[in-house]
VOGU-3710 file (C-alpha; in Angstrom, 3 decimals, decimal comma):
1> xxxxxxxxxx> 157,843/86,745/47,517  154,433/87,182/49,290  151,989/89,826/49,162  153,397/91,128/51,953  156,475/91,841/50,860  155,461/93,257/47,382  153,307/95,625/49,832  156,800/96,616/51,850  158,056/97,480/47,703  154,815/99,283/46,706
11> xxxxxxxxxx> 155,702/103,311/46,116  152,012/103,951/47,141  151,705/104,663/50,618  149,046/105,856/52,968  148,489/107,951/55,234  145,935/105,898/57,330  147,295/103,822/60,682  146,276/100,017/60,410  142,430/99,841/61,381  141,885/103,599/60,407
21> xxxxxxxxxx> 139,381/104,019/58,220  137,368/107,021/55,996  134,011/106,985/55,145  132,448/107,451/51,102  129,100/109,219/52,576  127,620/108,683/48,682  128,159/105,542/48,575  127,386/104,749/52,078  123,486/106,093/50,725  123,848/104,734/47,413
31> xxxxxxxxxx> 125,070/100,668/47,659  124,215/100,248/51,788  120,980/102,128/52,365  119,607/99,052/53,685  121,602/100,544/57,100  119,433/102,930/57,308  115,939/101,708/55,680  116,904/98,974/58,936  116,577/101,273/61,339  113,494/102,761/60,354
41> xxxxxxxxxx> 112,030/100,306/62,289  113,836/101,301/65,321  112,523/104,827/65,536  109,321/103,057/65,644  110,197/101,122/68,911  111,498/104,939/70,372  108,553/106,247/69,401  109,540/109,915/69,429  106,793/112,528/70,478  106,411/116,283/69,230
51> xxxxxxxxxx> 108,313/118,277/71,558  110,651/115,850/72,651  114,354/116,891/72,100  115,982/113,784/70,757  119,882/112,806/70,314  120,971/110,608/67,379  124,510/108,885/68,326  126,549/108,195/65,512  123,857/109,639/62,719  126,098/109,210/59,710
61> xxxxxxxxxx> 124,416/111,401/56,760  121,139/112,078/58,781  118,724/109,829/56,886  117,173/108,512/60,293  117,414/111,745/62,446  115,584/113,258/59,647  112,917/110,397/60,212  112,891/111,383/63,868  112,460/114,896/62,806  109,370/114,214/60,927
71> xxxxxxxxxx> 107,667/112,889/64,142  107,523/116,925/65,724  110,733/116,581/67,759  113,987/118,460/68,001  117,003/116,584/66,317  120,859/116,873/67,218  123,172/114,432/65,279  126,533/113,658/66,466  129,245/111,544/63,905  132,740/111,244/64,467
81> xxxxxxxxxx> 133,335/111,439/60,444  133,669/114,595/58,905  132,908/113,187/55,506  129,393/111,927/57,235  128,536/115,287/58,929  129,070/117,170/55,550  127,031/114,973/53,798  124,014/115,084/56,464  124,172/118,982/56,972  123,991/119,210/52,743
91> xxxxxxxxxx> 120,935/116,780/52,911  118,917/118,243/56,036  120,252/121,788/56,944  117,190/122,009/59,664  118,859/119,570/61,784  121,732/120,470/64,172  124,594/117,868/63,192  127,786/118,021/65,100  131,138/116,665/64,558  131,821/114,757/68,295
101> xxxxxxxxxx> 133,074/111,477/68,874  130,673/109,164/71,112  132,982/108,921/73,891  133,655/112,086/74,402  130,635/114,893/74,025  128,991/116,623/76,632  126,207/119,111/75,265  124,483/122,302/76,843  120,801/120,480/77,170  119,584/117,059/78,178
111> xxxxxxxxxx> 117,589/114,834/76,267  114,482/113,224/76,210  116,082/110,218/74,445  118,973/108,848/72,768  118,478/106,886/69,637  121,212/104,848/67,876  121,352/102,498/64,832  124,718/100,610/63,477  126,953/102,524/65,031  128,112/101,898/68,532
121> xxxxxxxxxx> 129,537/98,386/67,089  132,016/101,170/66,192  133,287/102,160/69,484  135,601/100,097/70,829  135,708/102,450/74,379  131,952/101,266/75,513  132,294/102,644/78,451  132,819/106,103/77,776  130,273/106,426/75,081  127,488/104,797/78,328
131> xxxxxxxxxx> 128,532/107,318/80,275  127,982/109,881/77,735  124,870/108,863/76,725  123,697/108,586/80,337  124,831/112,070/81,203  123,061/114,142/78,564  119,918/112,468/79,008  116,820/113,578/81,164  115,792/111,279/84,502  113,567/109,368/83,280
141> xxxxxxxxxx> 114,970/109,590/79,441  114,733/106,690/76,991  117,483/105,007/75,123  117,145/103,242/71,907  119,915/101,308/70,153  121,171/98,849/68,104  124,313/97,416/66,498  126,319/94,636/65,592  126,298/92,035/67,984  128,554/88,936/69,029
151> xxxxxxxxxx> 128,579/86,317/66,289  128,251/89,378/63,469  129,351/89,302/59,961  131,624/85,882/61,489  131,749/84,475/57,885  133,352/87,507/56,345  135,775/88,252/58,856  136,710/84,765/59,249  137,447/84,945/55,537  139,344/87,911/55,547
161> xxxxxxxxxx> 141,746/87,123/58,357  142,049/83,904/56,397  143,295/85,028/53,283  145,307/88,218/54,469  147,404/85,590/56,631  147,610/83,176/53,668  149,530/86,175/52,228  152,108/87,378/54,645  149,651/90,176/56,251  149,756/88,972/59,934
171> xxxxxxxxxx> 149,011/92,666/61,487  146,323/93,268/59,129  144,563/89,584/59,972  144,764/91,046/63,956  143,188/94,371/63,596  139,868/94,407/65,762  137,729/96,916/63,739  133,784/96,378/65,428  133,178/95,775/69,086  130,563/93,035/68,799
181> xxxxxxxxxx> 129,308/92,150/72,226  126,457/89,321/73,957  123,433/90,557/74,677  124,359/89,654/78,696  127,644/92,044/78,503  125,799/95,062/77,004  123,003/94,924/78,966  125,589/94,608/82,284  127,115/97,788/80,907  123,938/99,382/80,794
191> xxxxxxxxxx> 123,204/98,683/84,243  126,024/99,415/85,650  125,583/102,469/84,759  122,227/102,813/86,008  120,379/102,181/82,943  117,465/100,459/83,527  117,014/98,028/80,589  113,632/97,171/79,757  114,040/95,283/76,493  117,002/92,994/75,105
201> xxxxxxxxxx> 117,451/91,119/72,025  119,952/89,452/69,806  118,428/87,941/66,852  119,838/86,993/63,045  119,171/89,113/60,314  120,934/88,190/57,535  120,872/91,405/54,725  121,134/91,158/51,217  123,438/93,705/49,850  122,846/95,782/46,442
211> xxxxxxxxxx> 124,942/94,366/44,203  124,160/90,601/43,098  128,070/90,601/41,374  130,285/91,944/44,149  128,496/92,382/47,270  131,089/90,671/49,251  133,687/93,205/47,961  131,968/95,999/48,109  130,946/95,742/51,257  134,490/95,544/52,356
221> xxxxxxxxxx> 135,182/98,207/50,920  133,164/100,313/52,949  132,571/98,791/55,986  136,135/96,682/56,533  138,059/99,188/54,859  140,042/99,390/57,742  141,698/96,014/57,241  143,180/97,153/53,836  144,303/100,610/53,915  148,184/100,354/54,323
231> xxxxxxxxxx> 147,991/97,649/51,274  148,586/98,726/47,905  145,408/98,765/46,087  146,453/96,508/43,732  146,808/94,172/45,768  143,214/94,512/47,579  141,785/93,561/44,896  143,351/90,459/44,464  142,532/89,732/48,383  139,074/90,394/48,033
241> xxxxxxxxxx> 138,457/88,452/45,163  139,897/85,977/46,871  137,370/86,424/50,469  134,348/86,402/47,936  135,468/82,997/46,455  135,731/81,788/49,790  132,139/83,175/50,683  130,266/81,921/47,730  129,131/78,986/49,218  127,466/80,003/52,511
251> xxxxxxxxxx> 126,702/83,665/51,257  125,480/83,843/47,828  121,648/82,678/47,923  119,265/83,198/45,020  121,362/85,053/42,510  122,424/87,303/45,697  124,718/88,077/48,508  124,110/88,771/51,952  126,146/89,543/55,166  125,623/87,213/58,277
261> xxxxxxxxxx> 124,189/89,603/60,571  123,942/88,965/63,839  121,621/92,605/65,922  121,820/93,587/69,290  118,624/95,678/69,729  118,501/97,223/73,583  116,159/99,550/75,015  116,507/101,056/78,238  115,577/103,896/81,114  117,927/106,547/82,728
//
């Protein structure tokens, strides 16, 4: 019997589809705040100006638009977690942080910019999250982003798929979680739109993660969570051993792990 078929046996179920994910908004600041101490950088390259009225797409617990805030401007956050939103209007109740998906929000003012860091890797309907961005912002506006891009985290998902096939867990091995795209499809997005893009990189940045004895694992648990949640837990952990063991050789430098990033950083006029 495979692991598969113990998982068809299990008496825990979930009530998550395949691919559906939560977030843990404490441990997303605790173990990964190297997500947002990354993009600290990229509010540098919006550089926002007092006044401005500035729109932070996908803003998870509001480290960053807090960072934005700090530079004189007017903040709204939008997330499509709840457990995000909760967390950022605990941590920075000055900033107006909404609870609206990225591909589908239409707000009362237009921006000055749009700023977004690790998220839109997240939103498999592109398109509609463009044109949203687009639409609220001013003629004229500035958009700042980045986000996985094509070739990211290859080594761990390879692994994954690997070993949740090696036991029985075909559907699991096919779920497409991230939307990781070239720097020359993005861009063409962009423009078709009527974005004009004015900078364009992809560029490897691989990041070491917190913890030097499970980094692999842990990061799967909160970023890939999605592969695993209509497997009995038990079993998880048996799989992700496994996808560490498999990743020691290529990702564990120095005493420490990293993930194989591969950034998509994009700016561009409306």
């Amino acid at each position: 019997m495979n692991l598969a078929d113990e998982k068809n046996m299990s008496k825990e179920t979930s009530v998550l589809r395949p691919g559906e994910a939560t977030w843990n908004a404490g441990l997303y600041d605790d173990k990964h705040s190297f997500v947002s101490k990354y993009g600290e950088d990229l509010v540098n390259v919006l550089n926002p100006l007092p006044g401005e009225k500035i729109l932070d797409v996908g803003c998870g617990t509001g480290y960053l638009a807090n960072v934005i805030l700090q530079k004189g401007t007017q903040v709204t956050g939008i997330d499509s977690s709840p457990e995000m939103i909760a967390k950022a209007k605990r941590e920075y109740p000055g900033i107006d942080f909404k609870l609206i998906s990225a591909t589908d929000f239409h707000l009362d003012i237009l921006f000055d910019a749009v700023f977004s860091n690790a998220a839109l890797h997240w939103v498999l309907d592109k398109q509609s999250a463009i044109e949203c961005m687009y639409d609220c912002l001013k003629p004229g506006g500035r958009f700042a982003m980045e986000m996985g891009g094509k070739g990211n985290v290859k080594y761990i998902t390879d692994a994954v798929k690997q070993v949740l096939l090696k036991h029985g867990f075909k559907k699991e091995a096919g779920i497409n979680l991230w939307y990781f795209p070239s720097l020359g499809e993005y861009t063409s997005l962009l423009e078709v739109k009527g974005f004009r893009v004015t900078s364009a990189y992809h560029y490897d940045r691989d990041t070491k993660l917190d913890d030097n004895a499970n980094g692999i694992k842990d990061w799967l648990r909160m970023f890939g969570a999605g592969f695993f949640n209509t497997i009995d837990p038990g079993i998880v952990n048996d799989i992700l051993d496994e996808v560490q063991d498999i990743l020691k050789l290529v990702l564990f430098r120095n005493g420490s792990w990293y993930a194989d990033y591969k950034r998509l950083r994009i700016t561009a006029i409306k």
